[in-house]
Steps between C-alpha positions, in 0.01 A plus 500: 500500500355451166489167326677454224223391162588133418544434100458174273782524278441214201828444280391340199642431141634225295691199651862554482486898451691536848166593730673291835854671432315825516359437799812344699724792352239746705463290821854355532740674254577218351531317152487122458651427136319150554151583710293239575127584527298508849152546496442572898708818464257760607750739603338825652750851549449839549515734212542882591327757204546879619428448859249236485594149584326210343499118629516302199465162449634416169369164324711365193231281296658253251434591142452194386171362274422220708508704833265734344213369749728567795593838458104582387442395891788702640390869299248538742589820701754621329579897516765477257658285234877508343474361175838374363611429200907440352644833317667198279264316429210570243273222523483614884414878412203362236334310787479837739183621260385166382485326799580616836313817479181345377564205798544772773199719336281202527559398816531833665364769289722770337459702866829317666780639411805400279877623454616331248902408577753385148718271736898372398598820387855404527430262178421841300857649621658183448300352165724509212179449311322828622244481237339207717479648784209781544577919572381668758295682239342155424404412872350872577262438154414132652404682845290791325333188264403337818445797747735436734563720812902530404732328308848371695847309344677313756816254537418295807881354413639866547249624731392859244186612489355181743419775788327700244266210412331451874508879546293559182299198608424703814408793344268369243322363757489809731442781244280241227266691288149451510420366110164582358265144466485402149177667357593830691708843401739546656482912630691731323582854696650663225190439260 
């Protein structure tokens, strides 16, 4: 019997954008209203894409300034990121382009990829102040600005769209596309 390929799936984003609730919505179906944070959760489960099976370890970094240093010694190895931002919160969308692409980019190259996941998108359905919060529409432009495998909304409170987010994970690692080095064309087949 085959082996199944073992993953490094980073979770990254802003502090307080809902990156741990993600993650213990996927490995225990549950939703703490109050969560307190654990950094020695390095939980690892088995994510099924078509009929491949990955082992993925998935590694929630705090976002953070001052633990900047930290996760710079933790992206080593990774095969994947999930970069998170809140659907309702701005301020947390504007920092996807300005600074956690350029951090990830720096420390791992623009080769790894990225699916880029609006998080708390309960608040949008529930926001009586819906200009706040972002569109769908807004989150696929941030994900094409930033070249981003996919783009994913999730409620880790209701539990939509949080399978999606580690299956897309998956696949963006599985099925990533080759991207030309900067100075080279990339080939065009129609031309």
């Amino acid at each position: 019997m085959e082996d199944k390929p073992k993953i490094k799936c980073v979770i990254v984003g802003d502090g307080g954008v809902g990156k741990r609730s993600l993650v213990t919505r996927y490995c225990k179906n549950t939703f703490y209203e109050d969560y307190t944070s654990s950094e020695s959760e390095l939980p690892t489960v088995d994510i099924k894409v078509g009929e491949r099976e990955v082992s993925t370890q998935l590694m929630v970094l705090a976002g953070q300034d001052d633990c900047a240093k930290m996760r710079a010694a933790l992206y080593p190895g990774t095969h994947v990121f999930v970069l998170c931002f809140d659907i309702g919160d701005r301020a947390s969308a504007g920092g996807i382009a300005t600074r956690w692409r350029p951090e990830l980019g720096y420390h791992c190259g623009d080769h790894t990829p990225t699916v880029l996941v609006g998080t708390k998108l309960d608040n949008r359905e529930h926001d009586s102040d819906s200009q706040k919060a972002l569109s769908t529409r807004e989150g696929e432009d941030i994900a094409r600005l930033i070249r981003a495998a996919s783009y994913v909304e999730c409620s880790a409170q209701s539990g939509q769209g949080v399978t999606e987010v580690f299956q897309e994970a998956v696949k963006a690692h599985l099925f990533r596309k080759k991207r030309p080095k900067k100075g080279q064309r990339a080939l065009c087949l129609l031309c």
